[in-house]
C-alpha positions as CSV (number, residue, x, y, z in Angstrom):
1,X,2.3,-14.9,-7.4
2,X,0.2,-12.0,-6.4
3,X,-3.8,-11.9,-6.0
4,X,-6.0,-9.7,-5.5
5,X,-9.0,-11.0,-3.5
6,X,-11.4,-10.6,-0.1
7,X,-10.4,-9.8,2.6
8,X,-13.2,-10.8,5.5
9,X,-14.2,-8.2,8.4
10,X,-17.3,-7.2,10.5
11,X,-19.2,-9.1,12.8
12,X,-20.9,-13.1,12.5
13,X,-23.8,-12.4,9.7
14,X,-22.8,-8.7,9.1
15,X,-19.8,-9.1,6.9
16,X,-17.6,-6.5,5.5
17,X,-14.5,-7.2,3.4
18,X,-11.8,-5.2,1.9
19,X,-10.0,-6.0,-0.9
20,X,-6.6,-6.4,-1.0
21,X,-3.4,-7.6,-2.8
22,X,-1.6,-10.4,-1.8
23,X,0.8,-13.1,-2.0
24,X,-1.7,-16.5,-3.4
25,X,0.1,-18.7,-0.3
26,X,-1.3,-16.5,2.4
27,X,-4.4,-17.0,4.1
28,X,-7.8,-15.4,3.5
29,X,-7.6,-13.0,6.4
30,X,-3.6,-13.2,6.8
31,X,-0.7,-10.6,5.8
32,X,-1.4,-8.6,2.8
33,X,0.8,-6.4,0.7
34,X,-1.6,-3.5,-0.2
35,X,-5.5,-2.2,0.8
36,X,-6.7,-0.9,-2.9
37,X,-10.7,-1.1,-1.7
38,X,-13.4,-1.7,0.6
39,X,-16.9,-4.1,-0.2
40,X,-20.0,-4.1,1.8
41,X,-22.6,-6.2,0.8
42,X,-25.0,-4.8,3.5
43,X,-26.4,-2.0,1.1
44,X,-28.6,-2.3,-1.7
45,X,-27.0,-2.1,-3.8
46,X,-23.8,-3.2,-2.4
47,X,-21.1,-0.6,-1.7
48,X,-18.2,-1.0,-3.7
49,X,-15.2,1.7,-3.3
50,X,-11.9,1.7,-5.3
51,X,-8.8,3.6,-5.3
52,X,-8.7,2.8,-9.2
53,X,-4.9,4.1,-10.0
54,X,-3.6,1.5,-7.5
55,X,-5.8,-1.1,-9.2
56,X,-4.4,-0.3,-12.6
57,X,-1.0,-0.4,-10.8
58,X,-1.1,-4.0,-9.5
59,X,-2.9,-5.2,-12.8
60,X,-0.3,-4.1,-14.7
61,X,2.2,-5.9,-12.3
62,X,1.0,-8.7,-13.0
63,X,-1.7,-9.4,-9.7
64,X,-4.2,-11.9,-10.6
65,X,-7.9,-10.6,-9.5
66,X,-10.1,-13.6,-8.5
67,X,-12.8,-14.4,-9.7
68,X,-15.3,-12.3,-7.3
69,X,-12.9,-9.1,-7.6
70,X,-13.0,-9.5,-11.5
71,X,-16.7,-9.2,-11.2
72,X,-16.7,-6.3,-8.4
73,X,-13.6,-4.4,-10.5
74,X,-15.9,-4.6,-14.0
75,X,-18.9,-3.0,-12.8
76,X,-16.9,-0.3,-10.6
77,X,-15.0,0.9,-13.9
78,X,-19.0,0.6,-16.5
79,X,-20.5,2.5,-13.6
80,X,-19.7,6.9,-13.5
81,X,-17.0,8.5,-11.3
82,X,-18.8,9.5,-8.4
83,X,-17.1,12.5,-7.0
């Protein structure tokens, strides 16, 4: 089954992750099948970027977002189009 989750990078106490889709036996930080985002929590308010078709693409595939990226996807699509 495919997820779409975290993905941790940066530095010990300066973390960056981007989020990815994946197959739900791989690890956290292991092989992945696409890059559809990027999540810093170092901002105020945290920096959250989407490439939103490929999102709609792997949603409607069937890729199950967990439970953070649910969260992180819902506000993206309430808050405007930044351009």
């Amino acid at each position: 089954m495919l997820v779409i989750r975290l993905r941790r990078h940066g530095s010990r106490r300066k973390p960056f992750f981007r989020i990815v889709v994946t197959d739900s036996r791989s690890p956290r930080d292991g092989r992945f099948v696409a890059q559809i985002g990027t999540y810093d929590p170092a901002f105020n308010p945290p920096k959250v970027s989407l490439e939103r078709e490929q999102v709609d693409h792997w949603l409607k595939a069937g890729a199950q977002p967990s439970d953070t990226v649910r969260k992180l996807i819902s506000e993206a699509q309430s808050a405007p189009a930044s351009s």
